[in-house]
N, C-alpha and C positions, 0 to 999 in steps of 0.2 A: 441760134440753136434753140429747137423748140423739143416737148414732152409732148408726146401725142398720147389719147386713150383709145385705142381700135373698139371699146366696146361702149361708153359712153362717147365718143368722137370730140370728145373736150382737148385744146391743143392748150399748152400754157407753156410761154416763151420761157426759157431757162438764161440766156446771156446775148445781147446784141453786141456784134461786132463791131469792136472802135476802126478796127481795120479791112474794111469788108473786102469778101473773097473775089478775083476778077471770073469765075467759074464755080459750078459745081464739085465740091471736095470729091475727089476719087478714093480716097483713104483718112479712117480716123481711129483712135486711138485713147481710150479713156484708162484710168489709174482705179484700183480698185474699188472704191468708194465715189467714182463719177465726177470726182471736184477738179478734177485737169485733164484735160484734154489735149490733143496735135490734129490740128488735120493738115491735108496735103491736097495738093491739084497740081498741075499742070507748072503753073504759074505763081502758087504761093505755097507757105509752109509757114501753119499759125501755131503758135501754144499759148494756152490757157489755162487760167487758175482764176478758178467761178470764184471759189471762195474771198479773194481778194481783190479782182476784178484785174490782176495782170495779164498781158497778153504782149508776148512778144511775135512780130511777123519777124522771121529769120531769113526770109529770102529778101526782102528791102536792107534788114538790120547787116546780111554779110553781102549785099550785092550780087544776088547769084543771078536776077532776068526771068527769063522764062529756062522753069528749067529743065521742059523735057528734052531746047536744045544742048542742053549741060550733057544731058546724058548721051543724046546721039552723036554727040563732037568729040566726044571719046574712042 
């Protein structure tokens, strides 16, 4: 997760993933003040707490696979 500046071009990394994503997030999700995050893909579903450095993957943590076939198998 990186801070980009579009007017100075300066990038400054905000949190590396202890669980890195198998894809690009399709959806993400921050709390008012930016210190927790969710993102999602295809294939994972991360949450984060910068401030603590917790992160749980929830698609390993409950077993859900890939889970856009979660969703078509319904």
């Amino acid at each position: 997760m990186f801070r980009y500046n579009y007017v100075s071009e300066e990038k400054q990394t905000i949190y590396t993933y202890k669980n890195p994503l198998e894809e690009q997030p399709t959806f993400g999700v921050f709390n008012e003040d930016q210190t927790k995050f969710m993102v999602t893909s295809d294939e994972d579903i991360i949450f984060v707490n910068i401030k603590t450095g917790r992160e749980i993957d929830f698609d390993e943590r409950e077993g859900l696979g890939n889970i856009q076939n979660i969703i078509h198998d319904e």
